[in-house]
FIKOLZA-1660 file (N, C-alpha, C; in steps of 0.1 Angstrom, whole numbers, plus 5000, padded with zeros to 4 digits):
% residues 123
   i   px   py   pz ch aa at
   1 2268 4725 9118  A  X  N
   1 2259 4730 9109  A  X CA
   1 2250 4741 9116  A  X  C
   2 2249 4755 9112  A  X  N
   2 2240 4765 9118  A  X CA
   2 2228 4764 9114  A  X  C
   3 2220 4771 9124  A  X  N
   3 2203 4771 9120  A  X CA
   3 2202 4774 9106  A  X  C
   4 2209 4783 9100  A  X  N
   4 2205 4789 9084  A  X CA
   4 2207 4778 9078  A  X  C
   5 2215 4768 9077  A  X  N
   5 2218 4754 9070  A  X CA
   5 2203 4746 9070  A  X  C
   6 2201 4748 9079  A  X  N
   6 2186 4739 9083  A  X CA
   6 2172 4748 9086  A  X  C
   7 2172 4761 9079  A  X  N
   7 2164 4770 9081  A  X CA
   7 2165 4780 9073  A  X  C
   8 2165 4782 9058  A  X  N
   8 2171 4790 9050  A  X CA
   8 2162 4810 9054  A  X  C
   9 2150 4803 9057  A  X  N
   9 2139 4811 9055  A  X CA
   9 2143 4824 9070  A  X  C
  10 2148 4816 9079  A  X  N
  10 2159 4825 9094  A  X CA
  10 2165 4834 9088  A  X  C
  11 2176 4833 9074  A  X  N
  11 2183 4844 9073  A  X CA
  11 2176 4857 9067  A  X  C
  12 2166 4857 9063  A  X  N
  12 2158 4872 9059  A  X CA
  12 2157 4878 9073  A  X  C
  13 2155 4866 9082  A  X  N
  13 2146 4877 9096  A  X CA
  13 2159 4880 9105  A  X  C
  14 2169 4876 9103  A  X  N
  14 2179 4876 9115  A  X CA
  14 2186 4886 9114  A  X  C
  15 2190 4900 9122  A  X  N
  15 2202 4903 9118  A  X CA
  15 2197 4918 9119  A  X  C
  16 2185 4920 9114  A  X  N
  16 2180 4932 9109  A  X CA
  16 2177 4946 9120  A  X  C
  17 2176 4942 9130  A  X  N
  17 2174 4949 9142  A  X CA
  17 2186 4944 9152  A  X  C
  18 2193 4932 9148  A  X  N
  18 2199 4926 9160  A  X CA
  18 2203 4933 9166  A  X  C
  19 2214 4949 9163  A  X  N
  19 2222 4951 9175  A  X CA
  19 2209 4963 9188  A  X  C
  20 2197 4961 9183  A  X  N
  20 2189 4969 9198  A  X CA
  20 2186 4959 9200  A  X  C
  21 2187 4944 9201  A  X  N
  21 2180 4935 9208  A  X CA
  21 2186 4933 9219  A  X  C
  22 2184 4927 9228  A  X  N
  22 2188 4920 9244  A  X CA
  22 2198 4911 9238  A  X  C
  23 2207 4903 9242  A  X  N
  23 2213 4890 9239  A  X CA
  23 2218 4886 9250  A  X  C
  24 2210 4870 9253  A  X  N
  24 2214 4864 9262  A  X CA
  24 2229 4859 9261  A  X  C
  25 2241 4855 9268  A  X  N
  25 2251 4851 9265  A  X CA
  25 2249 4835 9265  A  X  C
  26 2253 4828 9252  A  X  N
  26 2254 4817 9251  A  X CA
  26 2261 4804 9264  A  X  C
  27 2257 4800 9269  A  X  N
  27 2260 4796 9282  A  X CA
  27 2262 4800 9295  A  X  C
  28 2258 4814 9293  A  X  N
  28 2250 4822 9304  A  X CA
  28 2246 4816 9315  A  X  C
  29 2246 4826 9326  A  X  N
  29 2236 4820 9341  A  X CA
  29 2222 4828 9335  A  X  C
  30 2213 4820 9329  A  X  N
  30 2197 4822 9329  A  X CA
  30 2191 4812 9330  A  X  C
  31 2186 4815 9345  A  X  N
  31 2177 4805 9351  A  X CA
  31 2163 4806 9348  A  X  C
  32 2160 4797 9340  A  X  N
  32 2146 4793 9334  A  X CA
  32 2149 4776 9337  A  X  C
  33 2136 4774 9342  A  X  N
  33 2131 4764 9346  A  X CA
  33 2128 4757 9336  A  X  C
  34 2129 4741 9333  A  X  N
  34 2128 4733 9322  A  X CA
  34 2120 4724 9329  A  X  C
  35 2103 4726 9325  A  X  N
  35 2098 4710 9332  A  X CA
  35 2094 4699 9321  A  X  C
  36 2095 4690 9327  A  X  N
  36 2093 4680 9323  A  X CA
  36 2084 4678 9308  A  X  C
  37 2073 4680 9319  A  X  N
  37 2058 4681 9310  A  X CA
  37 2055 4694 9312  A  X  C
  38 2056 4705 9300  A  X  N
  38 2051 4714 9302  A  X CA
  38 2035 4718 9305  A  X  C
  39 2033 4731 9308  A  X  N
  39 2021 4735 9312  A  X CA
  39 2014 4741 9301  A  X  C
  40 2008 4731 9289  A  X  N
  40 2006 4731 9278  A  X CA
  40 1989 4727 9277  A  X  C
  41 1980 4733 9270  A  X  N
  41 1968 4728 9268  A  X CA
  41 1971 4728 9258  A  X  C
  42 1972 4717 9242  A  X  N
  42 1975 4718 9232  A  X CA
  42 1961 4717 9225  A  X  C
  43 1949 4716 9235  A  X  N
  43 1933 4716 9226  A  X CA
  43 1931 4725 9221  A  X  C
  44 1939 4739 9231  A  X  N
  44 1934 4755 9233  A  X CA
  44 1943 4762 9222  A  X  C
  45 1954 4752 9216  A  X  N
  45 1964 4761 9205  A  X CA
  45 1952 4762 9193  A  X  C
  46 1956 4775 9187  A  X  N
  46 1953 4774 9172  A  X CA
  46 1952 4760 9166  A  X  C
  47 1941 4759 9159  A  X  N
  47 1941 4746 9151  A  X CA
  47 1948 4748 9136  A  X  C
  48 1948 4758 9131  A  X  N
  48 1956 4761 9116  A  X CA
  48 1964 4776 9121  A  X  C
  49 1975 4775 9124  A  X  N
  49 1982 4783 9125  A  X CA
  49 1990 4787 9109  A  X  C
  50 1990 4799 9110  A  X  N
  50 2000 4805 9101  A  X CA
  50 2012 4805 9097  A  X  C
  51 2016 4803 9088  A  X  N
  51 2034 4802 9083  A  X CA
  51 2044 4814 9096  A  X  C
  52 2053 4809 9101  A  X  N
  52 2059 4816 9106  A  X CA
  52 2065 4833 9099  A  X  C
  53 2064 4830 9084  A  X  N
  53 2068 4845 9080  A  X CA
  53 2056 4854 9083  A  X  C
  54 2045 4854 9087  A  X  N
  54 2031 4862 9086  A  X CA
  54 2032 4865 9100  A  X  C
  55 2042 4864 9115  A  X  N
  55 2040 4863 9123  A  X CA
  55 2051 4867 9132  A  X  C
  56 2070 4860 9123  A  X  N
  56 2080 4863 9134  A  X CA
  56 2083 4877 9135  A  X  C
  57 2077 4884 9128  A  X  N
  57 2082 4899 9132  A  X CA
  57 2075 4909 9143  A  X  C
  58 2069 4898 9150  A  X  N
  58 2060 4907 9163  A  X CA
  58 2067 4895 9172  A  X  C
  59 2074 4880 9170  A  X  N
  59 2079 4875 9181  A  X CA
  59 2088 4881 9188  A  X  C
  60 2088 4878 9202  A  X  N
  60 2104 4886 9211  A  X CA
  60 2114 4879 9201  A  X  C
  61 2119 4870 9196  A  X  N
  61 2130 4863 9192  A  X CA
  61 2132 4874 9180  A  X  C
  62 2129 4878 9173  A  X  N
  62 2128 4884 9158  A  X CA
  62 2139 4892 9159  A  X  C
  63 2152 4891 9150  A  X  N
  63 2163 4893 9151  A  X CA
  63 2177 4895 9160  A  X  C
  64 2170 4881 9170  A  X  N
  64 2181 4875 9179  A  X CA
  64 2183 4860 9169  A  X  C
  65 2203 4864 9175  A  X  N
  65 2208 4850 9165  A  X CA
  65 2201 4836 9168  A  X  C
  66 2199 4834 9159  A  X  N
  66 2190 4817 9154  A  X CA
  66 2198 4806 9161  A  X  C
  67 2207 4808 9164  A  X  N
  67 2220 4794 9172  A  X CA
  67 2211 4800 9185  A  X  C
  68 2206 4808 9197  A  X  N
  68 2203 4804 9206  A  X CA
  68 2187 4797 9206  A  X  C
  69 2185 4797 9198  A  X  N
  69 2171 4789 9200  A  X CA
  69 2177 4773 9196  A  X  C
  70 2188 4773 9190  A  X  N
  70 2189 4758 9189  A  X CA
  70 2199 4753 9194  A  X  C
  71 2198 4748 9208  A  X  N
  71 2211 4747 9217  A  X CA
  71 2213 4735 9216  A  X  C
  72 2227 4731 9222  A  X  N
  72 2228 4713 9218  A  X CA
  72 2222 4707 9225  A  X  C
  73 2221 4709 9239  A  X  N
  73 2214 4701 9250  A  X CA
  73 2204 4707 9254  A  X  C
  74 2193 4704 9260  A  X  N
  74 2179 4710 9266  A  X CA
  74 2187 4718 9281  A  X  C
  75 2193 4718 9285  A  X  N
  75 2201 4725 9297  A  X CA
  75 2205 4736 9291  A  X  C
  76 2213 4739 9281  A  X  N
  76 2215 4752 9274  A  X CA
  76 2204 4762 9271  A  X  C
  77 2189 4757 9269  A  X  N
  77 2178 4760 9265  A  X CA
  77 2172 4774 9270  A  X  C
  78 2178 4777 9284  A  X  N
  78 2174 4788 9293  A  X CA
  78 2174 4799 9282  A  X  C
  79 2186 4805 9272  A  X  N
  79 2182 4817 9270  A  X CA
  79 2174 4819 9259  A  X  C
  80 2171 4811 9252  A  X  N
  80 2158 4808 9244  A  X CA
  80 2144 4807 9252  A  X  C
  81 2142 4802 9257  A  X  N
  81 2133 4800 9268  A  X CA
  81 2125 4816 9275  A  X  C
  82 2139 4825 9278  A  X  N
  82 2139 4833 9287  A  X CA
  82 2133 4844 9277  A  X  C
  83 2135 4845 9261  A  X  N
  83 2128 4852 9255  A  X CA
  83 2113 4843 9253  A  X  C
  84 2109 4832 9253  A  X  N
  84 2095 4830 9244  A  X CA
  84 2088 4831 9254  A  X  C
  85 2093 4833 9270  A  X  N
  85 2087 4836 9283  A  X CA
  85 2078 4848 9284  A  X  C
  86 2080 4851 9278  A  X  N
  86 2078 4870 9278  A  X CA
  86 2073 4873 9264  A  X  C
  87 2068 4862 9251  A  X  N
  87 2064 4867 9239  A  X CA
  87 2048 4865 9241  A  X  C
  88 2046 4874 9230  A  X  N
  88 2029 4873 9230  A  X CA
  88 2026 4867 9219  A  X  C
  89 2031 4858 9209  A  X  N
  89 2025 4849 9202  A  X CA
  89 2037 4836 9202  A  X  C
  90 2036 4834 9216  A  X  N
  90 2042 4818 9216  A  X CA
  90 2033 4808 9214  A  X  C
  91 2016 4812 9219  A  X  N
  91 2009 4793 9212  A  X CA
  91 2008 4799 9199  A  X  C
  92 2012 4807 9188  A  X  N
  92 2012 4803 9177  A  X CA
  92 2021 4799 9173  A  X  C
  93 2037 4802 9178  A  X  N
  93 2043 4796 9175  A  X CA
  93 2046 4780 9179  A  X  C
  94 2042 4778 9187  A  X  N
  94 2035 4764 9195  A  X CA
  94 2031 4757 9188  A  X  C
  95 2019 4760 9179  A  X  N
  95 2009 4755 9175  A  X CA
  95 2016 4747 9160  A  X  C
  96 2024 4760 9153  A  X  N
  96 2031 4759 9140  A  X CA
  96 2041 4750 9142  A  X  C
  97 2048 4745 9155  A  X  N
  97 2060 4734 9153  A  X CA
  97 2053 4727 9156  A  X  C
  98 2046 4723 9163  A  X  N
  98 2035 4712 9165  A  X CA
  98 2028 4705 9151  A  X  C
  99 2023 4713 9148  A  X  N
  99 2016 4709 9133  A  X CA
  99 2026 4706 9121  A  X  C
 100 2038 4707 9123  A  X  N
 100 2046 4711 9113  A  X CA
 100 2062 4698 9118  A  X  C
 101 2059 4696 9126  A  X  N
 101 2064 4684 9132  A  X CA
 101 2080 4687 9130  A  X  C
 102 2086 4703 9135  A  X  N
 102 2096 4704 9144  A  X CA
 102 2102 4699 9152  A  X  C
 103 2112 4692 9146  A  X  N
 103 2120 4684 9157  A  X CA
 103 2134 4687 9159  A  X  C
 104 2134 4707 9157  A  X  N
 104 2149 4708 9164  A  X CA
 104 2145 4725 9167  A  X  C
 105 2152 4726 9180  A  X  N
 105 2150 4743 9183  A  X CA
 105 2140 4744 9198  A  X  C
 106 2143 4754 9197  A  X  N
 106 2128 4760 9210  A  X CA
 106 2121 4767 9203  A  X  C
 107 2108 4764 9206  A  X  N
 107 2096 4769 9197  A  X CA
 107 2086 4770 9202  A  X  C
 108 2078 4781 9206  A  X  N
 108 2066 4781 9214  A  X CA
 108 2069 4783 9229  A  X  C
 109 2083 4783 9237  A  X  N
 109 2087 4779 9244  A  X CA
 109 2089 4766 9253  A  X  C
 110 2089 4755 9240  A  X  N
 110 2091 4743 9246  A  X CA
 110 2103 4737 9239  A  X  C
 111 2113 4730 9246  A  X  N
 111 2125 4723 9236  A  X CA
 111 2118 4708 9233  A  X  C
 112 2128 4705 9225  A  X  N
 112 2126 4696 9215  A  X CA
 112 2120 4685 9219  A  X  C
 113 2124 4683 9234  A  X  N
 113 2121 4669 9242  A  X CA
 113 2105 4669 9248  A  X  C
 114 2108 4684 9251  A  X  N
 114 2088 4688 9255  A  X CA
 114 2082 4685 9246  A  X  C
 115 2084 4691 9229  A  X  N
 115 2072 4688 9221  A  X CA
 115 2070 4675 9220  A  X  C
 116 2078 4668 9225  A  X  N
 116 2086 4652 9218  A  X CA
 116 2070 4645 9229  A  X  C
 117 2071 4645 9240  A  X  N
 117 2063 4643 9251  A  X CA
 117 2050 4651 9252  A  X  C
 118 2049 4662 9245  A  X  N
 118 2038 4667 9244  A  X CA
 118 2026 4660 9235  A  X  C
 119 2033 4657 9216  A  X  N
 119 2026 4645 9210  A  X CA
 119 2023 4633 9214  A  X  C
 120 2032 4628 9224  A  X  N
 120 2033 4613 9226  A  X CA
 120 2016 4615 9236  A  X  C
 121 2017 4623 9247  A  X  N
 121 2008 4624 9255  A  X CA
 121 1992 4629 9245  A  X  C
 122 1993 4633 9235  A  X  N
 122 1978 4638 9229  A  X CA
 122 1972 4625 9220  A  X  C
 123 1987 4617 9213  A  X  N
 123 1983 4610 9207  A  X CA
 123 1974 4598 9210  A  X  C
% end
């Protein structure tokens, strides 16, 4: 099943600019570091963040294909990663899977298992 299956609201934004975008290769050598417990202050995120449509069109991700933000395993994660590294509104996007209780994708630049340990640790 593709992100658009589980994300209908991706297909408006995907596609539209893709071919000037960068594209990591899908199991690529990009080395991004995956820690554990990310380096996250989740006091300092937005407390009401905004719908992602009011916002993904200034993300680095905004018309790169939606399959690399949702890899099968947290090891695959790098080329997702390697764009939210370099975006200027990742704690909103942070803040929005957070609140919104995302439980598949890279988002904010953390995978699934970070946010997963990120709530466990606030709660």
């Amino acid at each position: 099943m593709g992100a658009f299956a589980l994300f209908p609201w991706r297909r408006a934004l995907c596609y539209e600019s893709a071919s000037a975008c960068p594209r990591p290769r899908r199991g690529g050598a990009t080395n991004v570091r995956i820690d554990r417990f990310p380096d996250v202050d989740v006091d300092a995120l937005p407390a009401d963040p905004s719908p992602p449509d009011l916002w993904q069109d200034r993300a680095a991700c905004f018309g790169i294909d939606p399959d690399v933000f949702f890899p099968i395993s947290e090891e695959e994660a790098g080329p997702a990663l390697a764009f939210c590294n370099v975006c200027t509104i990742r704690e909103e996007c942070l803040a929005w899977a957070l609140k919104n209780g995302e439980r598949y994708g890279v988002w904010g630049a953390t995978t699934e298992q970070q946010r997963r340990r990120l709530q466990r640790n606030v709660a």
